[in-house]
N, C-alpha and C positions, 0 to 999 in steps of 0.2 A: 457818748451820744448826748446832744444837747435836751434837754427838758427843763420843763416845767410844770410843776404840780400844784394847784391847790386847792383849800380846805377851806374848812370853819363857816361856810355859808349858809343859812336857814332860811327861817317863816321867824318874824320876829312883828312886833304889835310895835307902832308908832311910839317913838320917845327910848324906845328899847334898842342895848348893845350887842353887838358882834365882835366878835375876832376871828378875823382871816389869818392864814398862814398861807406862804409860797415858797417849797424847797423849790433850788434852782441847783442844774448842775454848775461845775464849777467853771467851766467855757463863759457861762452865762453871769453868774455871780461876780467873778472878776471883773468885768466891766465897772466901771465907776460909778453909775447911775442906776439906781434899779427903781420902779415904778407900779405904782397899782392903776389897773386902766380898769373901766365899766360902760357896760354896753346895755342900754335900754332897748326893747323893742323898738323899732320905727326909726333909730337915731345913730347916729355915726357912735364911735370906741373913742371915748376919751379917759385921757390922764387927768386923774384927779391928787393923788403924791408921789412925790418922789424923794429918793434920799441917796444922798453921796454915799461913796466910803467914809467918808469923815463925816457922815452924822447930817448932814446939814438938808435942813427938809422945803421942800415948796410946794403947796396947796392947790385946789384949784378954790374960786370963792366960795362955791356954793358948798364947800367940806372944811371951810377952814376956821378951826375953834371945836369944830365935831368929831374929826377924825386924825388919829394920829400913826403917823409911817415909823418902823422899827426896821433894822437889820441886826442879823447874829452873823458876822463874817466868821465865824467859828461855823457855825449851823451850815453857813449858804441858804439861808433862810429871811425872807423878809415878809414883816408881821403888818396889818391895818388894823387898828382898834378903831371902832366904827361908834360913836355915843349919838345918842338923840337922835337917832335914825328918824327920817322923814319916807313916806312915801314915794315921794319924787326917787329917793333912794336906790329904789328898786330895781336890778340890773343883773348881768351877770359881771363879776367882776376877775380881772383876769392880771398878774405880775408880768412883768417882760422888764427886760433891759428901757434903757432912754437913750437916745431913739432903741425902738425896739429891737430887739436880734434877728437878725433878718427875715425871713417867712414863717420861723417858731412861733408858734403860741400854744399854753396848755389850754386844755378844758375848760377852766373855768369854774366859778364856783357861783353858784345863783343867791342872791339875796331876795328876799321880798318881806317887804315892810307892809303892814294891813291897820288897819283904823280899828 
């Protein structure tokens, strides 16, 4: 069965790190693309990285230099290390395939960043 799980999201003070985690099953994982997406109150789900199987990673601007995308293809796991967290930050942030796997999505994991 297809899933997605993930973790590591808190209450962190402006300027301050996270690490997310997202095990995927292996349906899911195999895809080529896997991606961190986040959703603000009030505001559509967007893709902020993503990374190939080969490593290879693309930003969205407003995260780029701040935040860095990993994959364990061992694990089936892919990691967001979150630095200099801003406000604006704050979201729920969710893994999925790129483009997404079709109607799947996990839970989520809430970040919130405070002054």
């Amino acid at each position: 069965q297809a899933q997605l799980v993930e973790s590591g999201g808190g209450w962190v003070q402006a300027g301050g790190s996270l690490r997310l985690s997202c095990a995927a099953s292996r349906s899911i994982f195999s895809i080529n693309v896997m991606g961190w997406y986040r959703q603000a109150p009030g505001n559509k789900r967007e893709l902020v990285a993503s990374i190939s199987s080969g490593g290879r990673t693309i930003y969205a601007d407003s995260v780029k230099g701040r935040f860095t995308i990993s994959r364990d293809n061992a694990k089936n796991t892919v990691y967001l290390q979150m630095n200099s967290l801003k406000l604006e930050d704050t979201a729920v942030y969710y893994c999925n395939a790129v483009p997404q796997y079709g109607t799947l999505w996990g839970q989520g994991t809430q970040v919130t960043v405070s002054s």
